[in-house]
SETI-479691 format. One line per 3 residues: number of its first residue (from 1); their letters; for each residue x, y, z of N, C-alpha, C. Coordinates in nm, 3 decimals. Example, Ala and Ser with C-alpha at 12.3 -4.5 7.8 and 13.67 -1.06 7.14 Angstrom:
<atoms>
1	as	1.319/-0.569/0.780/1.230/-0.450/0.780/1.320/-0.330/0.780  1.285/-0.225/0.708/1.367/-0.106/0.714/1.290/0.003/0.787
</atoms>
This chain:
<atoms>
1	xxx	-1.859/7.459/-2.628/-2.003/7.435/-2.626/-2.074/7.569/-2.637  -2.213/7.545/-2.698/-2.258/7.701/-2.743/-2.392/7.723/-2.704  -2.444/7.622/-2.675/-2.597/7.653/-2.588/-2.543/7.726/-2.426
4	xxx	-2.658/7.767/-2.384/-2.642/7.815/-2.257/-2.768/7.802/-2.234  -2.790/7.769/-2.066/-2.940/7.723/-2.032/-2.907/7.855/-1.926  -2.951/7.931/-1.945/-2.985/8.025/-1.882/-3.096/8.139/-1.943
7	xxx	-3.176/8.161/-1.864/-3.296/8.222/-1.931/-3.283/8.346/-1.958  -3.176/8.442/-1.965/-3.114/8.554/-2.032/-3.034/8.532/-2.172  -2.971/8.390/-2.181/-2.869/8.365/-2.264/-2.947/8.242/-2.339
10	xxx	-3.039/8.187/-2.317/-3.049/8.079/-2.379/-3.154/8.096/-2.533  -3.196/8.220/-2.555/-3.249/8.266/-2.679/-3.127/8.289/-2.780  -3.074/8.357/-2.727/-2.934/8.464/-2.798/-2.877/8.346/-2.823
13	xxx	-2.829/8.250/-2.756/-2.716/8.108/-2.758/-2.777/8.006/-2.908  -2.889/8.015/-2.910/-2.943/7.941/-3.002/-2.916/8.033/-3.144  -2.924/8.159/-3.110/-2.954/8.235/-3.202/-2.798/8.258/-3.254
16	xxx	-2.704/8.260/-3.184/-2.559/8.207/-3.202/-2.505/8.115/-3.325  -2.558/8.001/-3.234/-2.554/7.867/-3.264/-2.592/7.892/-3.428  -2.697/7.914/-3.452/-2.758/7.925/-3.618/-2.673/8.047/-3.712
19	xxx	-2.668/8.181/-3.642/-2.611/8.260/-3.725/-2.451/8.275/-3.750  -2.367/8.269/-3.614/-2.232/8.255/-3.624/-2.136/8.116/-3.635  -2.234/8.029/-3.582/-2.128/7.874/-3.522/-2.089/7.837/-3.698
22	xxx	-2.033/7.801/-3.757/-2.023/7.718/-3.906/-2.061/7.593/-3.899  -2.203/7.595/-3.997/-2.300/7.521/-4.010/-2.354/7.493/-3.912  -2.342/7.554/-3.770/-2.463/7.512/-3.687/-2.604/7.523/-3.741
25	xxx	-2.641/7.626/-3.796/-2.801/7.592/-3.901/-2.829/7.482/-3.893  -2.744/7.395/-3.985/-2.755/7.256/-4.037/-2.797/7.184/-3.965  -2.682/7.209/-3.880/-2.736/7.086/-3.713/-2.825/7.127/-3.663
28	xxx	-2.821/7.223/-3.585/-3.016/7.274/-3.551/-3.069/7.227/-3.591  -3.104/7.218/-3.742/-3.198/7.190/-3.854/-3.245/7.084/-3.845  -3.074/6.940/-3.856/-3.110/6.806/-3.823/-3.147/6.755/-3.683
31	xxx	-3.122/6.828/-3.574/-3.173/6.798/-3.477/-3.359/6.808/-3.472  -3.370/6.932/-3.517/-3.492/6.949/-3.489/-3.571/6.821/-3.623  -3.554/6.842/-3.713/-3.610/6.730/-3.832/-3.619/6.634/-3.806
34	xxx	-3.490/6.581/-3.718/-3.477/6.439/-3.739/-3.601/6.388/-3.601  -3.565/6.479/-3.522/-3.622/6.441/-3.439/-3.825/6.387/-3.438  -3.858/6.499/-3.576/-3.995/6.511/-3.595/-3.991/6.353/-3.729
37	xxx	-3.906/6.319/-3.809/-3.891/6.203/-3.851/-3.850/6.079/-3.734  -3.820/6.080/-3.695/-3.785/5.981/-3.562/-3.948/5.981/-3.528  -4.059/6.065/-3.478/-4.175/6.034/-3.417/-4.273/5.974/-3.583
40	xxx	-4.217/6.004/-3.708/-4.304/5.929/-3.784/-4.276/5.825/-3.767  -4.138/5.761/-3.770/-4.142/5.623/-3.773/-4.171/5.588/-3.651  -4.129/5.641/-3.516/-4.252/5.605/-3.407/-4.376/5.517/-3.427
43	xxx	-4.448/5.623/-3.499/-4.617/5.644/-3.532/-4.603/5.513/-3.610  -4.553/5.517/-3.707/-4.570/5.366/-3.823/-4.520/5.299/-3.712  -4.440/5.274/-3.682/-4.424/5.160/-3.549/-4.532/5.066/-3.491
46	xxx	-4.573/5.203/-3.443/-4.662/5.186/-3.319/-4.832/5.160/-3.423  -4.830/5.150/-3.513/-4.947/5.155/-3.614/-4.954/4.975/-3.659  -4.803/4.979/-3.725/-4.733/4.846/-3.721/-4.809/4.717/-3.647
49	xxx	-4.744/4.781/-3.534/-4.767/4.695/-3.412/-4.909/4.660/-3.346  -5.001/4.769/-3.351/-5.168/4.774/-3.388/-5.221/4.710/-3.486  -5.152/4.716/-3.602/-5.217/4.631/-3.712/-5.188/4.474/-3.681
52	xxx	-5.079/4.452/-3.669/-5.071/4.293/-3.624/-5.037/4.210/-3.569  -5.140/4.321/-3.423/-5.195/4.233/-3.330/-5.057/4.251/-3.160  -4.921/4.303/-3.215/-4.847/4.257/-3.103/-4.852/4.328/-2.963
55	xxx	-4.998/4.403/-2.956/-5.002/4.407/-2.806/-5.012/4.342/-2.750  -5.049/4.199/-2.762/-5.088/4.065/-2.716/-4.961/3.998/-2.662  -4.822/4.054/-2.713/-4.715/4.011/-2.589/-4.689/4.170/-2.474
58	xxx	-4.736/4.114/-2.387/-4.759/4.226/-2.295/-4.645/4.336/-2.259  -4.508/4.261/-2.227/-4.418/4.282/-2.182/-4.355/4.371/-2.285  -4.331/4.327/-2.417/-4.284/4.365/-2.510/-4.350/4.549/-2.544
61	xxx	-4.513/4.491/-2.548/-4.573/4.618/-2.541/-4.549/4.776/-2.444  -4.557/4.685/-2.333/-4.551/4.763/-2.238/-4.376/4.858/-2.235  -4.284/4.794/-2.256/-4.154/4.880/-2.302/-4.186/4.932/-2.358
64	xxx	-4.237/4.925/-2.509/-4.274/5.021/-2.612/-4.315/5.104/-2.583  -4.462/5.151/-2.508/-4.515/5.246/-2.460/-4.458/5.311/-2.379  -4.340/5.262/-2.273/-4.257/5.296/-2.182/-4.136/5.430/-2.293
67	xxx	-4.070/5.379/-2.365/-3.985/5.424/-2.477/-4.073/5.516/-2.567  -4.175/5.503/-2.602/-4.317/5.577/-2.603/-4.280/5.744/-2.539  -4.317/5.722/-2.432/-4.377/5.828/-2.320/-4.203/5.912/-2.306
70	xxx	-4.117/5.794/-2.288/-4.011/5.919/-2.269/-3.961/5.934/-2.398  -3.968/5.938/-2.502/-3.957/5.992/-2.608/-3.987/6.131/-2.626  -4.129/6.096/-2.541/-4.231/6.230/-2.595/-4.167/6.374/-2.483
73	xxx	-4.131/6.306/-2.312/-4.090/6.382/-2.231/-3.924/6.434/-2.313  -3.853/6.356/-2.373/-3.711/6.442/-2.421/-3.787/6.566/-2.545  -3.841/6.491/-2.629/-3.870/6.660/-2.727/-3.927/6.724/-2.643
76	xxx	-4.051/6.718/-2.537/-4.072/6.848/-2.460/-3.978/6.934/-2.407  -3.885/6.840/-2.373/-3.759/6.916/-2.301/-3.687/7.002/-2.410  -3.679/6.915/-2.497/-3.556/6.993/-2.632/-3.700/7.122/-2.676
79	xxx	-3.784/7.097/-2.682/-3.887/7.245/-2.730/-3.865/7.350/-2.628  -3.870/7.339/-2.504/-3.850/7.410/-2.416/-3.728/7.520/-2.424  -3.609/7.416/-2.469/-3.458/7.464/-2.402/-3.433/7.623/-2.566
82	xxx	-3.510/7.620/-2.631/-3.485/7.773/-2.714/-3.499/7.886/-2.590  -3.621/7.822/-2.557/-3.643/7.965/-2.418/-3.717/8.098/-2.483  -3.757/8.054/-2.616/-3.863/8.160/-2.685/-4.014/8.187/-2.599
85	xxx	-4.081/8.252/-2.591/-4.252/8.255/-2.558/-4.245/8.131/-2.527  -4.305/8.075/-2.678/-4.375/7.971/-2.659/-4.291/7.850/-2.583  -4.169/7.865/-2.585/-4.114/7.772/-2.463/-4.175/7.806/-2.318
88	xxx	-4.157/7.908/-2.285/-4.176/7.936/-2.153/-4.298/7.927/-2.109  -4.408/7.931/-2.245/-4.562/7.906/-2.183/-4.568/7.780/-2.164  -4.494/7.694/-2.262/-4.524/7.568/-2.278/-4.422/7.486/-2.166
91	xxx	-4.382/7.529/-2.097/-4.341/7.509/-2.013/-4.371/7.487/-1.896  -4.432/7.623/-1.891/-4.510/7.643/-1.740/-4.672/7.570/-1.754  -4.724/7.579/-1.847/-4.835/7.504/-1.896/-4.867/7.343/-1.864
94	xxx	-4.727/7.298/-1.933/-4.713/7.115/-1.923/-4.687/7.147/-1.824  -4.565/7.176/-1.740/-4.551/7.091/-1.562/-4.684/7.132/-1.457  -4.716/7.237/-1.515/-4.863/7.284/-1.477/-4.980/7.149/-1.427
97	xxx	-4.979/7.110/-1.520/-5.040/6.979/-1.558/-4.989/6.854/-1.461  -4.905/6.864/-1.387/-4.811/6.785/-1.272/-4.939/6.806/-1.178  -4.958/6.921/-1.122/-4.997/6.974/-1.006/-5.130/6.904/-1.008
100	xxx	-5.187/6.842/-1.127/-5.315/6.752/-1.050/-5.328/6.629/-1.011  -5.200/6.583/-0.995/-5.198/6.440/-0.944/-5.205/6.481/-0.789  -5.292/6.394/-0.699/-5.327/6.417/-0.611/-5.199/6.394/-0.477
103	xxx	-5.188/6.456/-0.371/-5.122/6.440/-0.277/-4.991/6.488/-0.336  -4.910/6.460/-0.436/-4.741/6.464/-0.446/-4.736/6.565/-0.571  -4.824/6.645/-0.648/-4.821/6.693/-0.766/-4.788/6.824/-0.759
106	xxx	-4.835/6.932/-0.630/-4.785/7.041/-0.630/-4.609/7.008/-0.586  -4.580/6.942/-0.482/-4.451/6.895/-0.476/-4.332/6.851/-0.560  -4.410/6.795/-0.680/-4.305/6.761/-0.783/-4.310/6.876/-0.907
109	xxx	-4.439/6.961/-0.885/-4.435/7.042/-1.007/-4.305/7.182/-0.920  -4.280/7.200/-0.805/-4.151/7.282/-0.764/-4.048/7.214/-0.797  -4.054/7.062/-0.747/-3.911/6.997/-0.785/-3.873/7.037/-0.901
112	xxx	-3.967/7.002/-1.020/-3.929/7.042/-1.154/-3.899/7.164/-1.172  -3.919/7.252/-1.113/-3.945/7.433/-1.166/-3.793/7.407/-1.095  -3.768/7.376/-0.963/-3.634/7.374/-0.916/-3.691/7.519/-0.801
115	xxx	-3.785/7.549/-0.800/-3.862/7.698/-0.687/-3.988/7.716/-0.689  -4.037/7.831/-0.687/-4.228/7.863/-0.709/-4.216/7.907/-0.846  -4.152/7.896/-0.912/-4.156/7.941/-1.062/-4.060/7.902/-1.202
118	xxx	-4.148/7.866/-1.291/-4.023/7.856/-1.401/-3.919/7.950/-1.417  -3.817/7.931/-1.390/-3.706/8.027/-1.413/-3.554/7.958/-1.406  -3.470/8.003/-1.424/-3.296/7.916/-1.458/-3.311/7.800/-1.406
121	xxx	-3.345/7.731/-1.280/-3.339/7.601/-1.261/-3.430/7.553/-1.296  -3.518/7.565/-1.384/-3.622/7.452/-1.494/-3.552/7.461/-1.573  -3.481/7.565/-1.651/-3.423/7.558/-1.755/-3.260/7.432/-1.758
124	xxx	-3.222/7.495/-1.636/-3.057/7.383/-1.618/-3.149/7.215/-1.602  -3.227/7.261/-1.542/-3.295/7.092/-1.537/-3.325/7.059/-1.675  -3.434/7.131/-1.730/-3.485/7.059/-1.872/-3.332/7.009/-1.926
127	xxx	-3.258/7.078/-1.958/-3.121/7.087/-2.057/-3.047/6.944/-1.977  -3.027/6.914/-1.890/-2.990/6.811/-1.806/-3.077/6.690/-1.870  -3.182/6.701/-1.854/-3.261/6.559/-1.857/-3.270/6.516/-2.026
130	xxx	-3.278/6.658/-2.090/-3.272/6.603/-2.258/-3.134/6.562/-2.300  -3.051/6.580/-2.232/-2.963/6.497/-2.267/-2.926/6.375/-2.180  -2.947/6.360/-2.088/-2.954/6.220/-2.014/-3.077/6.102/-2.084
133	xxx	-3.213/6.179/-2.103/-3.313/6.056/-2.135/-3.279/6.026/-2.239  -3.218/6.027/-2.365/-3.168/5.950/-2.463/-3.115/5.818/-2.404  -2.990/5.799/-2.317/-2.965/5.684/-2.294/-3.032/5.624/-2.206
136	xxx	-3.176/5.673/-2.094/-3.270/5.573/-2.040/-3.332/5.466/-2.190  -3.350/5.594/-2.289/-3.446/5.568/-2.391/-3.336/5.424/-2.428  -3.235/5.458/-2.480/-3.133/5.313/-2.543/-3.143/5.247/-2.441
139	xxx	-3.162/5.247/-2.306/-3.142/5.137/-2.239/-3.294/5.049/-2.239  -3.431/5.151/-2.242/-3.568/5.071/-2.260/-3.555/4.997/-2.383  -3.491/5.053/-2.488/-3.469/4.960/-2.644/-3.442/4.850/-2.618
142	xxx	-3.285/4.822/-2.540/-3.241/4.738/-2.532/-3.346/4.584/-2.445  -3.410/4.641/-2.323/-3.472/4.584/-2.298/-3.586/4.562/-2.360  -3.638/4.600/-2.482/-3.751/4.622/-2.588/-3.711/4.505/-2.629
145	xxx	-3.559/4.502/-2.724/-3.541/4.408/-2.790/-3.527/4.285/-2.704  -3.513/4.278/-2.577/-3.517/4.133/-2.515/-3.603/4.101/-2.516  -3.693/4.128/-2.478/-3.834/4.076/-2.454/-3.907/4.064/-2.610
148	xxx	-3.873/4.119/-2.703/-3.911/4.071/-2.842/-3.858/3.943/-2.851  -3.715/3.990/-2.830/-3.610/3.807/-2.881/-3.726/3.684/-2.804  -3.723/3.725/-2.698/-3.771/3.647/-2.557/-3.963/3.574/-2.679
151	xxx	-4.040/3.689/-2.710/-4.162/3.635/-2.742/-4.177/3.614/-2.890  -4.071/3.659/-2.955/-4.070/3.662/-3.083/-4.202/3.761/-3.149  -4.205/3.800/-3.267/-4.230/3.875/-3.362/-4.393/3.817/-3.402
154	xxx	-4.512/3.882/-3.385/-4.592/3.825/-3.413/-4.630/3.751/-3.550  -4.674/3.671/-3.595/-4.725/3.603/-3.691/-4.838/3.586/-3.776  -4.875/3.722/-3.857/-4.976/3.757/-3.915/-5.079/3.619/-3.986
157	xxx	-4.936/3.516/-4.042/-5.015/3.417/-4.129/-5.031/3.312/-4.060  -4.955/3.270/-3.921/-5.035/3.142/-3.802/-4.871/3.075/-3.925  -4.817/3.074/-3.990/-4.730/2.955/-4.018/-4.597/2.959/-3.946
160	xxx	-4.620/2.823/-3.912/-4.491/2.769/-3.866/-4.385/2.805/-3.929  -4.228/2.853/-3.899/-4.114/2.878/-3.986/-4.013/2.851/-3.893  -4.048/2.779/-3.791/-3.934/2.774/-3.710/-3.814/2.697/-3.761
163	xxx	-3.828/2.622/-3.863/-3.709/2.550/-3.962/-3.610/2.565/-3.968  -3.609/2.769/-4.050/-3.507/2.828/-4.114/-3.477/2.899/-4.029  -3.498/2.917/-3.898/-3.442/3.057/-3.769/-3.268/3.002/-3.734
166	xxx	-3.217/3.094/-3.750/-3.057/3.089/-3.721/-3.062/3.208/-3.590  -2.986/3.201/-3.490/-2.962/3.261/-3.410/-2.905/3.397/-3.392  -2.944/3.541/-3.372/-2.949/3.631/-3.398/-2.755/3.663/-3.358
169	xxx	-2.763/3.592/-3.226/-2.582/3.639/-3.153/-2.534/3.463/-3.212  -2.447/3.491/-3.304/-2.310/3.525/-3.330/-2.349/3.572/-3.466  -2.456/3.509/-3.530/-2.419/3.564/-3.681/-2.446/3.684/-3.697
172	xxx	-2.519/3.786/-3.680/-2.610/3.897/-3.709/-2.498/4.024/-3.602  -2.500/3.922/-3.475/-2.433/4.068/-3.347/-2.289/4.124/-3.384  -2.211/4.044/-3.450/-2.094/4.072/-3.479/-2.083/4.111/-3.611
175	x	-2.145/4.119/-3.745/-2.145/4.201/-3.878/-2.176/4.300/-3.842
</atoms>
């Protein structure tokens, strides 16, 4: 493994990663790309879903926005973990932004720092959680897609088609 979350090593490690690893570039590259294509189709998604109408199943919605939000908390994390400037401002900046929730916000903005300051244990944390919230994220999907199955797919034209619906598990889950 070739990252290092340590805030001495974690510039240089990246900088590793791209100049010596073979084809790490590449991967960097697709990590970072894919990741900024992953939030377009987000956006059309979520545009999608505005245009017709399916905030109106609540439940369904409400995952979305859920899968939404931690989407947005894993790239903060993955922007962070270079450990360049602008990581470290943007760092201290966003959890910054913790500290105004009233009563528990200075409390959780240390939890996060891991002390009184961004330094190695924000960093071992961020690096921890961007790779853990991917599978919260697959697990909100999964429950995304139940509650779709559950209300079905909104219906732009009001017509009935319930005729031709074949059942998604056995034919569809197993190809």
């Amino acid at each position: 493994f070739h990252y290092t979350a340590d805030v001495n090593l974690a510039f240089s490690s990246v900088s590793h990663i791209c100049r010596d690893v073979n084809y790490g570039w590449i991967l960097r590259n697709l990590h970072l790309n894919g990741a900024s294509i992953f939030f377009v189709c987000l956006y059309f998604h979520i545009g999608r879903g505005i245009y017709f109408g399916s905030f109106k199943f609540y439940f369904t919605w409400m995952t979305g926005v859920v899968i939404f939000l931690l989407t947005m908390i894993t790239a903060f994390l993955g922007y962070v973990l270079p450990w360049g400037q602008m990581s470290f401002w943007g760092a201290t900046v966003i959890t910054n932004l913790v500290s105004a929730v009233p009563y528990i916000g200075s409390e959780v903005v240390q939890w996060l720092w891991g002390g009184f300051s961004v330094d190695n244990p924000t960093l071992t944390r961020f690096f921890s959680f961007h790779f853990l919230l991917p599978f919260v994220i697959l697990g909100s999907v999964i429950i995304h897609l139940i509650f779709l199955h559950e209300s079905g797919s909104s219906n732009p034209l009001g017509v009935k088609s319930d005729f031709d619906k074949i059942p998604f598990h056995p034919y569809f889950s197993l190809k």
